[in-house]
N, C-alpha and C positions, 0 to 999 in steps of 0.2 A: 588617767589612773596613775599614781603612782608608785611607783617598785620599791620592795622590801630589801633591806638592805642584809646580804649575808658575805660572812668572812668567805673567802676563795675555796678553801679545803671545805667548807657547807655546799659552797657552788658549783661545785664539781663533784661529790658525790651525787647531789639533785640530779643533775643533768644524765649524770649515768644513769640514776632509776628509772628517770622517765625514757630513755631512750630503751632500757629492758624491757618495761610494761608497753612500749608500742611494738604493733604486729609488724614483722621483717625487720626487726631493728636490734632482735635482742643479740646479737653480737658484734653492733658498733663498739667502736671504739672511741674513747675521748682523746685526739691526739695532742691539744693544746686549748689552752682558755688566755687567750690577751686581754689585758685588764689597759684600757685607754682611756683618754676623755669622753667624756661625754656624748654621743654623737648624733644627727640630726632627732634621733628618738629618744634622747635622755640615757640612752642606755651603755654603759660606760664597761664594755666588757665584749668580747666574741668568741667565737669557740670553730675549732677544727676537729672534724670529725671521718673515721675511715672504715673501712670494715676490710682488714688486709687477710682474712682468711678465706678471702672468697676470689671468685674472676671479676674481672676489670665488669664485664657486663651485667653479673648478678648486681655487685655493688652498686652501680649505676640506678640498676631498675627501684632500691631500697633507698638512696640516696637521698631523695625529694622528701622522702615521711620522717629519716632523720633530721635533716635544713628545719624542719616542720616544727619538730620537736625543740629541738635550738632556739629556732624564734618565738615559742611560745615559755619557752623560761627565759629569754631576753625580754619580752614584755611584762614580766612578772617581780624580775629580779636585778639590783646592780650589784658591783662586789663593793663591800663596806671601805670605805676608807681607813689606811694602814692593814689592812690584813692582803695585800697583795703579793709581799713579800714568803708568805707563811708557806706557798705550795708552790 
């Protein structure tokens, strides 16, 4: 399948929505989106994510369904070329 290509400031709001609309997730936070080459998956971008309002253990328990979420708009999406700069 191939990914749709959106500007970075598109790719990062995305990310936050879906990461609200999943259950335990809705107060992660987006810490970083690195936009790189390409990488064994075609997908040229990765994302860091935290939820620093909580304890080390809650976080943890929530952790795997946001990574979840992450990889399934990495399968969907790369960030466009030149709009890397923009966010």
């Amino acid at each position: 399948m191939e990914r749709l290509n959106k500007p970075l400031s598109e790719l990062k709001r995305l990310i936050n929505l879906c990461l609200r609309q999943e259950p335990g997730c809705h107060d992660c936070q987006l810490r970083a989106v690195c936009v790189h080459r390409p990488d064994h998956t075609g997908c040229n971008w990765s994302a860091e994510v935290d939820f620093p309002e909580r304890s080390e253990a809650d976080a943890v328990r929530h952790l795997r369904q946001a990574r979840r979420v992450v990889m399934m708009v990495r399968e969907q999406y790369n960030v466009a070329a030149g709009t890397a700069a923009q966010a």
